[in-house]
NUNUVEX-219341 format. One record per atom (N, C-alpha, C): residue in three letters; x, y, z. Coordinates in steps of 0.001 Angstrom, whole numbers, padded with zeros to 6 digits, always signed. Each point is the difference from the previous one (the first is absolute). Layout:
# residues N
ALAXYZ ...
END
This chain:
# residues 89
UNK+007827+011850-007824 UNK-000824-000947+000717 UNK+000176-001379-000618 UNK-000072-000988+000941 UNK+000620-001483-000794 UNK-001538-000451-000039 UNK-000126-001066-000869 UNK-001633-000361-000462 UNK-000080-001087+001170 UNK-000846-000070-000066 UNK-000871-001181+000939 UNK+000692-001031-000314 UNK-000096-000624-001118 UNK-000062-000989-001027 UNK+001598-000614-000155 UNK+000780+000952+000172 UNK+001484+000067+000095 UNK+000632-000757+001866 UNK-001258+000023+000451 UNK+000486-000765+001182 UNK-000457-001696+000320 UNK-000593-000453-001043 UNK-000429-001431-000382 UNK+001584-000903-000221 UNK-000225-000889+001000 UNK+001204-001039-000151 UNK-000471-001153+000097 UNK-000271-001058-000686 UNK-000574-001569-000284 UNK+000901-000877+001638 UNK+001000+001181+000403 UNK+000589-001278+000844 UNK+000001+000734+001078 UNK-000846+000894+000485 UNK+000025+001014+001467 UNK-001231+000172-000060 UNK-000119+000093+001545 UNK-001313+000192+000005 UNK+000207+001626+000532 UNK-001086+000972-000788 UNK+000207+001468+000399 UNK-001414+000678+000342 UNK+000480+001149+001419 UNK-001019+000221+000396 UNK+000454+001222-000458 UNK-001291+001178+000800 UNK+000266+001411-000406 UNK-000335+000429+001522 UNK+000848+000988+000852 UNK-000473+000123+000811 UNK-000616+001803+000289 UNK-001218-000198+000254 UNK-000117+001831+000049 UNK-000548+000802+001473 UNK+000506+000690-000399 UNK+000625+001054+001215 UNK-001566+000739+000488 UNK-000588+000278-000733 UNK-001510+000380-000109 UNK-001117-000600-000846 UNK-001188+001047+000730 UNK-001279-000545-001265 UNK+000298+000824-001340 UNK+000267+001156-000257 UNK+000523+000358-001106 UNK+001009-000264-001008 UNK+000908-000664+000618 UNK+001278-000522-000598 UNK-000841-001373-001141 UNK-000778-000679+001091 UNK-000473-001118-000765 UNK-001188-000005-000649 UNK-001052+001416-000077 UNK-000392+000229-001056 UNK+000934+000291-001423 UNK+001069+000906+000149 UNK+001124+000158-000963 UNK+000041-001205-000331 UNK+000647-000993+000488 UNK+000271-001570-000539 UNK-000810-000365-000429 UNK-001292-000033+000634 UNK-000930-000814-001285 UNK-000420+000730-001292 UNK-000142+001212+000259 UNK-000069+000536-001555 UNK+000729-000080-000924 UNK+001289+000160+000622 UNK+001626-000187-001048 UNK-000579-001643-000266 UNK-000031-000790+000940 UNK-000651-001988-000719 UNK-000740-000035-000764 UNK-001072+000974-000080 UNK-001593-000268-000590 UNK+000834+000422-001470 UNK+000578+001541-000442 UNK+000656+000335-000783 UNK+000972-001215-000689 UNK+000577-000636+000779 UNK+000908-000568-000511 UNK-000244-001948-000689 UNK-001518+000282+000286 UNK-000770-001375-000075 UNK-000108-001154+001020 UNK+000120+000243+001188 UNK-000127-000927+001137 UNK-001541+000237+000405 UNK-000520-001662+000661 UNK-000828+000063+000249 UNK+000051-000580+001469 UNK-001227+000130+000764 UNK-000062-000383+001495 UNK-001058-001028+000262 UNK+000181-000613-000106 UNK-000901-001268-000114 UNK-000950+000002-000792 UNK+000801+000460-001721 UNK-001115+000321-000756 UNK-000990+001154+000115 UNK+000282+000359+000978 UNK-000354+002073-000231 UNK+000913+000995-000009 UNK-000277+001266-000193 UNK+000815+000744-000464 UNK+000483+000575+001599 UNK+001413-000268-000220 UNK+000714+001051+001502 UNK-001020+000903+000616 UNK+000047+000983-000463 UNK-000476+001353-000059 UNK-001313-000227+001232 UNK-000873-001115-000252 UNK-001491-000174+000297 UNK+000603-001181+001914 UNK+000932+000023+000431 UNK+000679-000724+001124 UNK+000132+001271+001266 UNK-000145-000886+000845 UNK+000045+001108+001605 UNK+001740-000649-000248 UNK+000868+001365+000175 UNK+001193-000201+000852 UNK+000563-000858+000889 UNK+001442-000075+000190 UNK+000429-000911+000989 UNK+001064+000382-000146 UNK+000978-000675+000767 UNK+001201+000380+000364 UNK+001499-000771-000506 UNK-000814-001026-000511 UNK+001024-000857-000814 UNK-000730-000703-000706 UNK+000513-000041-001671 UNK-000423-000702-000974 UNK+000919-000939-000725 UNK-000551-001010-000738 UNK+000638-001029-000292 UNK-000255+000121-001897 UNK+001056-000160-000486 UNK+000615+000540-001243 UNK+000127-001730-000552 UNK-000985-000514-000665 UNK-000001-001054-000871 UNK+000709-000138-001578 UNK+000414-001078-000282 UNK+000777-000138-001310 UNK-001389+000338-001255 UNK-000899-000752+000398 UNK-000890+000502-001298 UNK-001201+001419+000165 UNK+000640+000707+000743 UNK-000712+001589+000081 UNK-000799-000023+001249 UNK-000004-000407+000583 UNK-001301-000258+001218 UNK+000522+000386+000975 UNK-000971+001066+000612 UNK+000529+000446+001431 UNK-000796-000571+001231 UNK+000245-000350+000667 UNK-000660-000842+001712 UNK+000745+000769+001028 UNK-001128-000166+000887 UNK+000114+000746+001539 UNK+000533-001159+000335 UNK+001198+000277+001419 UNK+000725-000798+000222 UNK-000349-000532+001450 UNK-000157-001528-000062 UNK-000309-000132+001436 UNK+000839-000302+001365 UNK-000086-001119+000836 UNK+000624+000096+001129 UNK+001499-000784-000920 UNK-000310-001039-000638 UNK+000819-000471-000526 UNK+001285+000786-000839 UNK-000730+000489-000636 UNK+001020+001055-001172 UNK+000455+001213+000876 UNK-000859+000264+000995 UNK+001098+001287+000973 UNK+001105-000677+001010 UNK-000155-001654+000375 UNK+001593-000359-000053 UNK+000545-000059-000839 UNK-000418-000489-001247 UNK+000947-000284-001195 UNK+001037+001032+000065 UNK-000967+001447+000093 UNK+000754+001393-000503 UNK+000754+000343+000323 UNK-000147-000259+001643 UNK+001028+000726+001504 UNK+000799-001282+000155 UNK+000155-001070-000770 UNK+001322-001269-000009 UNK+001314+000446-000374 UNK+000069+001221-000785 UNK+001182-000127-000571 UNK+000890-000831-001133 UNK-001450-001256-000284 UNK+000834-001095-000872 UNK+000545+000758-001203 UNK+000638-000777-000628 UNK+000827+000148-001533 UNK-001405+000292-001039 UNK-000930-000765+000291 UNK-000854-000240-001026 UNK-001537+000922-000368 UNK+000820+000952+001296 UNK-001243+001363+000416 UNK+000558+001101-000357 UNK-000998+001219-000534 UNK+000407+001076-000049 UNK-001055+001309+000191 UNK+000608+000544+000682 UNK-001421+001101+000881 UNK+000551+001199-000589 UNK-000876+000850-000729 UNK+000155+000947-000387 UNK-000784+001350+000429 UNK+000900+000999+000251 UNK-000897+001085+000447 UNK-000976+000655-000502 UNK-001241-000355+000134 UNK-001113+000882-001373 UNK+000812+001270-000468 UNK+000551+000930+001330 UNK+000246+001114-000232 UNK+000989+000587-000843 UNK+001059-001087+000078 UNK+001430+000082-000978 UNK-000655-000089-001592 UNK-001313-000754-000546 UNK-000295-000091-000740 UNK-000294+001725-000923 UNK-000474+000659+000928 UNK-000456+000750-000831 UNK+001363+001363+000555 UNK+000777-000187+000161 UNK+001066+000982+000177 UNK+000989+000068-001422 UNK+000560+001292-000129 UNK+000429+000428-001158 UNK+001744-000489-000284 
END
């Protein structure tokens, strides 16, 4: 399993995208574990969503109208990751 933390890039902006509500309980616990916080609370204590946004200094945000074009742009400077690939062996 690759860490959360291992997908932080100072020059991309990275989302996480998940497939379910379970997948992204998995993700936030693996975050909470791994020291990320969500606007200053712990993952764990967040309603689900379907795409999350993967900050340089640990912080996870629900992504809005803005950041779900960002995601589906394709730019150079984006990177969407499958919650689910995360936790595969």
């Amino acid at each position: 399993m690759k860490t959360i933390e291992s997908l932080i890039n100072a020059n991309k902006k990275v989302y996480v995208r998940m497939s379910s509500d379970e997948i992204c309980r998995r993700f936030y616990a693996q975050a909470e574990h791994e020291g990320f916080t969500f606007g200053g609370e712990k993952p764990t204590e967040k309603h689900p969503s379907d795409l999350i946004a993967v900050l340089p200094d640990k912080t996870l945000c629900y992504v809005g109208t803005i950041g779900r074009i960002a995601a589906q742009s394709g730019a150079e400077n984006v990177v969407v990751v499958n919650g689910e690939a995360l936790f595969a062996l």
